[in-house]
C-alpha positions in Angstrom: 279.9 -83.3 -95.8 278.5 -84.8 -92.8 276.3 -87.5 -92.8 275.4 -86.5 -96.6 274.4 -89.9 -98.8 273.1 -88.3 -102.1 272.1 -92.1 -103.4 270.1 -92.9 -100.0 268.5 -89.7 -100.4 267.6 -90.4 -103.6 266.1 -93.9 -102.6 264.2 -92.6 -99.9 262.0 -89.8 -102.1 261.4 -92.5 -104.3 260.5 -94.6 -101.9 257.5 -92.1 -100.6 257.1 -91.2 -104.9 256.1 -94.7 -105.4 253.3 -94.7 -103.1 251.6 -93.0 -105.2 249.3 -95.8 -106.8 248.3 -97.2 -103.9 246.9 -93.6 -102.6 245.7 -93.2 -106.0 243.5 -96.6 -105.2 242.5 -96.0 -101.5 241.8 -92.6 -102.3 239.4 -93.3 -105.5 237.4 -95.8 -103.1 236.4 -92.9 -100.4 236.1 -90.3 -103.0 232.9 -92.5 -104.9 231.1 -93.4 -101.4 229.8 -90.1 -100.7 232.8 -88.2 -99.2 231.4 -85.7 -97.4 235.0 -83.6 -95.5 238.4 -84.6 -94.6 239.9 -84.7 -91.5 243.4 -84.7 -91.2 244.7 -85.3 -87.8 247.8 -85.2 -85.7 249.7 -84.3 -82.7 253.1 -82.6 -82.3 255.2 -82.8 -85.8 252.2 -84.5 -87.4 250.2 -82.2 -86.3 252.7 -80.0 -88.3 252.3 -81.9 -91.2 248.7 -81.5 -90.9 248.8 -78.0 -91.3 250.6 -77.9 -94.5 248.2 -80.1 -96.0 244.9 -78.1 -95.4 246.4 -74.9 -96.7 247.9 -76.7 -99.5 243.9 -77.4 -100.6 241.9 -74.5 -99.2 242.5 -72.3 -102.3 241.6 -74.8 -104.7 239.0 -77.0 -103.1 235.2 -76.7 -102.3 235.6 -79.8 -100.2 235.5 -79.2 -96.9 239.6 -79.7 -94.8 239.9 -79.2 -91.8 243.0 -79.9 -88.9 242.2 -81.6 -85.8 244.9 -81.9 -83.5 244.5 -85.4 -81.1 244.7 -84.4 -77.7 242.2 -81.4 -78.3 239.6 -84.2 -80.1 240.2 -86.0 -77.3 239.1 -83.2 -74.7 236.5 -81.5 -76.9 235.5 -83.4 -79.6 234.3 -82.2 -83.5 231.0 -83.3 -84.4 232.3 -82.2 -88.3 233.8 -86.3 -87.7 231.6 -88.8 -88.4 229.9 -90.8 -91.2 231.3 -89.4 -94.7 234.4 -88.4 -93.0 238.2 -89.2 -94.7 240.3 -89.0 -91.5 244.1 -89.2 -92.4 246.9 -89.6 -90.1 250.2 -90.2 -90.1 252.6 -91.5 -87.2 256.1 -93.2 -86.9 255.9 -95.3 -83.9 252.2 -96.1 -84.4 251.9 -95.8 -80.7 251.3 -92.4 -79.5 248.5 -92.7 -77.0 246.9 -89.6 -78.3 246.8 -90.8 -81.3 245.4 -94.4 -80.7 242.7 -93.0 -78.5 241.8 -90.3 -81.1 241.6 -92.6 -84.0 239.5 -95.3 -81.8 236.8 -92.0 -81.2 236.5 -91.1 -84.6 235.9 -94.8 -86.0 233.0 -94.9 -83.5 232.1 -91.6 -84.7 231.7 -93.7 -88.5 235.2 -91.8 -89.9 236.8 -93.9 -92.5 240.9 -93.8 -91.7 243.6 -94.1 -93.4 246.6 -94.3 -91.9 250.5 -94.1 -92.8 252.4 -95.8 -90.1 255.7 -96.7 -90.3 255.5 -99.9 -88.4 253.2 -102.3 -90.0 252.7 -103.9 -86.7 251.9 -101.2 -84.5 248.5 -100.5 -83.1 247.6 -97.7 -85.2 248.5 -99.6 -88.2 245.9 -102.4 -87.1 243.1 -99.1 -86.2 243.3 -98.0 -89.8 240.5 -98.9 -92.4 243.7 -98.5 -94.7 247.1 -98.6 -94.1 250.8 -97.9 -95.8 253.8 -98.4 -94.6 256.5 -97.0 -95.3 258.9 -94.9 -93.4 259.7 -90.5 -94.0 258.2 -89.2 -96.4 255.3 -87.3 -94.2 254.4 -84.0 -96.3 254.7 -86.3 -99.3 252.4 -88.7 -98.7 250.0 -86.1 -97.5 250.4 -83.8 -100.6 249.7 -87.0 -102.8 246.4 -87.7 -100.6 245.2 -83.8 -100.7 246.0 -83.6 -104.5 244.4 -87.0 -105.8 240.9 -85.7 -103.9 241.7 -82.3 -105.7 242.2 -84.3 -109.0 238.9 -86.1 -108.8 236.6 -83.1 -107.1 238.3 -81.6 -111.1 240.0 -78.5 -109.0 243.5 -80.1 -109.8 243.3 -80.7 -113.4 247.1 -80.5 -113.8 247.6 -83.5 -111.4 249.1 -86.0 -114.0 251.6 -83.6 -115.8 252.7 -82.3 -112.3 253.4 -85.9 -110.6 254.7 -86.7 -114.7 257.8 -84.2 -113.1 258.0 -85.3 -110.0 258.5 -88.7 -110.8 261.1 -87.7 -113.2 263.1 -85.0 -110.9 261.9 -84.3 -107.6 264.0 -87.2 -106.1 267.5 -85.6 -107.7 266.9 -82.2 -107.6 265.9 -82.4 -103.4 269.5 -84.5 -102.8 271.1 -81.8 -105.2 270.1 -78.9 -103.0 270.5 -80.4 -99.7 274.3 -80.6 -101.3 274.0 -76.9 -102.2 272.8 -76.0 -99.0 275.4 -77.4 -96.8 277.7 -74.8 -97.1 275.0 -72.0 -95.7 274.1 -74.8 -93.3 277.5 -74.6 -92.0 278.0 -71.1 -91.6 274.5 -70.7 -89.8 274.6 -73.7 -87.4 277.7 -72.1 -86.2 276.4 -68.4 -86.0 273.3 -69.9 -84.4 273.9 -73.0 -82.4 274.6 -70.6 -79.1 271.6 -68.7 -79.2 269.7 -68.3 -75.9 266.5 -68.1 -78.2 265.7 -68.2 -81.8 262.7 -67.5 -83.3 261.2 -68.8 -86.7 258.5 -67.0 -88.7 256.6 -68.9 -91.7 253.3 -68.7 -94.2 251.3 -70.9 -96.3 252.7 -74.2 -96.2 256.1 -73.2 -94.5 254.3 -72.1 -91.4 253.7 -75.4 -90.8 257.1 -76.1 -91.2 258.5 -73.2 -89.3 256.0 -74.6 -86.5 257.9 -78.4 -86.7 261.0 -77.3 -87.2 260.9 -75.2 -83.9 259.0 -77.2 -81.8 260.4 -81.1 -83.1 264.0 -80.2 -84.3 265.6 -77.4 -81.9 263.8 -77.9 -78.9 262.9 -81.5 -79.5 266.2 -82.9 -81.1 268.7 -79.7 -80.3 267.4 -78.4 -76.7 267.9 -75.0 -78.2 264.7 -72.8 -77.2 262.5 -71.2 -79.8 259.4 -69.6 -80.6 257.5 -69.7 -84.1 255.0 -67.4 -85.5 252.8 -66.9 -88.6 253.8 -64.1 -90.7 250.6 -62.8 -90.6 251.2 -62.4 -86.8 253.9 -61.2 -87.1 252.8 -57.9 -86.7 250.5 -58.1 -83.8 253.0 -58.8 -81.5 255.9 -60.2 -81.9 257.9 -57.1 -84.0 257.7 -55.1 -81.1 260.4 -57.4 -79.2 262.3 -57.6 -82.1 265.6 -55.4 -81.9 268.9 -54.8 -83.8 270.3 -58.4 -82.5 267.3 -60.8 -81.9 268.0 -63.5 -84.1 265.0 -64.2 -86.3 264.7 -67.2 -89.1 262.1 -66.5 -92.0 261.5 -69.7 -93.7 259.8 -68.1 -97.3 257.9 -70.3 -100.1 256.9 -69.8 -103.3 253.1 -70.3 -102.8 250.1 -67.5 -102.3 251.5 -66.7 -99.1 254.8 -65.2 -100.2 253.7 -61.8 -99.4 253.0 -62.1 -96.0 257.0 -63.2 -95.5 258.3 -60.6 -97.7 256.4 -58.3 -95.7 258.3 -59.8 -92.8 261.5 -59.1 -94.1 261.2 -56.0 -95.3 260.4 -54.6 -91.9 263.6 -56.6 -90.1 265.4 -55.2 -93.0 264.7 -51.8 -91.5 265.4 -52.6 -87.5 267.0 -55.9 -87.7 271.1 -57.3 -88.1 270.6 -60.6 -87.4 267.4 -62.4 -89.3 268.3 -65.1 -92.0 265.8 -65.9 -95.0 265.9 -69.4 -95.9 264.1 -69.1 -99.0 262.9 -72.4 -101.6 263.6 -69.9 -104.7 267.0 -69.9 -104.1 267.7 -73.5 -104.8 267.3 -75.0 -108.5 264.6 -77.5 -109.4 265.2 -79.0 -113.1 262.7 -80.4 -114.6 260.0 -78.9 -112.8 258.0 -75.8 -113.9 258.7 -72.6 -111.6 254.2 -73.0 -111.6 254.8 -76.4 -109.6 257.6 -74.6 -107.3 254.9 -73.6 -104.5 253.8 -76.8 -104.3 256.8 -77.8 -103.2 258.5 -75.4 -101.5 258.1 -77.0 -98.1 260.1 -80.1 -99.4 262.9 -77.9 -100.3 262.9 -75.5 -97.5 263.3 -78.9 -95.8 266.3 -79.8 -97.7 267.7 -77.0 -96.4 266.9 -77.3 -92.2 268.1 -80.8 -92.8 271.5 -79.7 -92.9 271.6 -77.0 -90.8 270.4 -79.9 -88.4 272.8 -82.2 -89.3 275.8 -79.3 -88.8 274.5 -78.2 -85.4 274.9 -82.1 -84.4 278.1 -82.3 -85.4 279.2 -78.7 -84.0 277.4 -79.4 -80.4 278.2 -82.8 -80.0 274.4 -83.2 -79.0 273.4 -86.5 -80.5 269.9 -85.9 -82.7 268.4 -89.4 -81.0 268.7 -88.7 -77.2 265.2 -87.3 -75.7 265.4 -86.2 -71.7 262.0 -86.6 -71.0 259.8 -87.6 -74.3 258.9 -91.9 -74.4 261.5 -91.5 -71.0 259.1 -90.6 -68.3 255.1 -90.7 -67.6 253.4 -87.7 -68.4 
């Protein structure tokens, strides 16, 4: 298998696992001064992220969550950000101008920020009220932020005995399926990787994801064109361009929003030849209760793209790393 390291995959959700306490600590801290919403904000993939997170709380908390995306804070503002405010980000290079600007405006505005940055050193880092560091991991550590709140507001009472499992087997069981997956990978990175356009269709948390994996991995990474879409949507638009050969990708979780992909696929069923369902319930999670699954069906849906990314780089020759324009040219 390409590029497959099952013992550095391994590491690495444990590395983002073992955040947990110090989350657990910042966290606590805003929760008892009078929290009043919480902000999560982001731009492009974290923007992405951001996504996943509020819908992940919205059927279970009172509190308000909300997604603001940097460049349009920036231009518009939100006067929902301001004192009583828990403004989370997250960013790799901790540079993104967007982002530094945005985070500067809602400090003034009295938000208290906490920050995941990968680079400890990096101006966002030094913006944040609170920072961790520690590379990947992005969904994860934002899961861990929504579900402590949830955990303390009392909405997520089964917060210890789910992280109990995850500790125990989400680490193995996510490098155990991206090694069951390769073999599909294959097979679809090599029916797909010519594709004049693609088009991915997700709900609940995996819109989110369908969103990234579009816009940051095939036309980001792969310069392969591609449009995503809420399943929701889907049928206000979009199913009227889809015929017998349009090659449609349904990304389908195990959450509340299940229906509105099945839906989805029952319809391409009818008119369609060519969609693929990449679907968490077809991949094996031990140790952890098919109740849990939705939770984290984004993280193995994930799993699964990985691969498929890492075949298309290895069948296209087209180097993961190498940007045309992005951090190459002003804009």
């Amino acid at each position: 298998m390409y590029k497959y390291e099952e013992q550095q995959l391994i590491d690495l959700y444990d590395s983002g696992l073992a955040l947990r306490g110090r989350i657990e600590s910042i966290v606590d801290n805003v929760f008892g001064k009078g929290l009043r919403n919480i902000c999560w904000l982001g731009i492009g993939g974290t923007w992405a992220s951001c996504l996943q997170a509020e819908v992940h709380m919205r059927e279970r908390t009172a509190l308000e969550a909300f997604v603001e995306n940097a460049g349009e804070y920036l231009a518009t503002g939100d006067r929902r950000i301001g004192k009583g405010t828990f403004l989370v980000f997250s960013s790799v290079t901790g540079t993104t101008s967007e982002m530094v600007e945005a985070v500067k405006k809602a400090k003034e505005a009295g938000a208290y920020v906490l920050g995941f940055v990968d680079r400890a050193d990096a101006p966002l880092a030094a913006l944040a009220d609170a920072c961790i560091s520690c590379p990947k991991n992005e969904q994860l550590k934002f899961f861990m932020t929504a579900d402590r709140l949830m955990f303390l507001e009392g909405t997520f009472p089964e917060y210890e005995e789910y992280y109990a499992e995850l500790d125990a087997h989400l680490s193995k069981d996510l490098a155990a399926a991206e090694f069951q997956a390769d073999a599909f990978a294959r097979e679809f990175a090599a029916k797909n990787k010519d594709n004049e356009l693609t088009y991915f269709v997700g709900a609940g948390a995996l819109y989110g994801a369908a969103y990234s994996y579009a816009m940051c991995y095939w036309e980001e990474m792969h310069w392969m064109r591609t449009k995503s879409i809420h399943a929701a949507e889907f049928f206000h638009g979009m199913l009227e361009i889809v015929g017998s050969d349009t090659p449609v990708v349904v990304l389908q979780g195990e959450d509340s929003q299940r229906p509105l992909t099945e839906r989805v696929i029952r319809f391409l069923q009818k008119v369609n030849r060519n969609f693929t369902v990449i679907d968490s319930r077809d991949y094996e999670m031990p140790g952890i209760e098919d109740k849990y699954r939705g939770y984290i069906s984004h993280l193995i849906v994930h799993a699964v793209t990985n691969r498929i990314d890492l075949n298309l780089e290895e069948m296209t020759g087209h180097d993961m790393e190498i940007r045309r324009y992005y951090r190459k040219v002003d804009y």
